[in-house]
N, C-alpha and C positions, 0 to 999 in steps of 0.2 A: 451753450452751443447756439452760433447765430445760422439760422436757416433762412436762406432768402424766398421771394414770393414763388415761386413755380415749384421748389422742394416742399413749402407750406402744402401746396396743392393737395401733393401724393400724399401729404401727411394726414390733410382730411381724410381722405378717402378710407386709408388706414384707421383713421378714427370714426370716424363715423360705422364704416362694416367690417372692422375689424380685420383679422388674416387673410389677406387676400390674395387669390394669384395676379402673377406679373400682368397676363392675358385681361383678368379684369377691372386691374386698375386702369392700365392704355384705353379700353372702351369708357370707364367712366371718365375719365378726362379728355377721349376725343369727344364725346358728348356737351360735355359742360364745358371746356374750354378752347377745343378745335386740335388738341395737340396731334400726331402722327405717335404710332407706335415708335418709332428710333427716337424721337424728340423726350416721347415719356422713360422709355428705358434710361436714356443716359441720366435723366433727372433722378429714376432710380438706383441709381448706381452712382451720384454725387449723394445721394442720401445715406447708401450702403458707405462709403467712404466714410462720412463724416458719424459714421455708428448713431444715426439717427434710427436704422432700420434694419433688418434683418434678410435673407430670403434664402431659404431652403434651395442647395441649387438640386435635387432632383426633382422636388412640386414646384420647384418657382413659385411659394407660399413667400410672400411677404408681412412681416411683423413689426408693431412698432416698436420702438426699443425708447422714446420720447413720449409721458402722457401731456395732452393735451394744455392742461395749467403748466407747463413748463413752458 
């Protein structure tokens, strides 16, 4: 699976803390990289496409479904 740089992003984030919700991945990457919440969603949702990641849609719990060495 090739994942380009801005899906890598959300993938840290996912790795790093684990299941995360939708809400707190958008603030850690408007933090660290300036993104906007629509900017981050869609990125999450090319991730969910390409079955890199997961998210529960009633907690919007995001999962990674990629470990890191891969």
């Amino acid at each position: 699976m090739k994942l380009h740089d801005a899906e890598l992003k959300v993938m840290e984030v996912l790795w790093e803390h684990g299941d995360s919700a939708t809400n707190f991945i958008c603030a850690q990457l408007n933090l660290e990289v300036g993104w906007g919440n629509s900017t981050t969603n869609a990125i999450i949702k090319r991730c969910i496409h390409k079955k890199a990641i997961t998210r529960d849609k009633v907690t919007s719990i995001c999962h990674a479904l990629v470990i890191k060495d891969q």
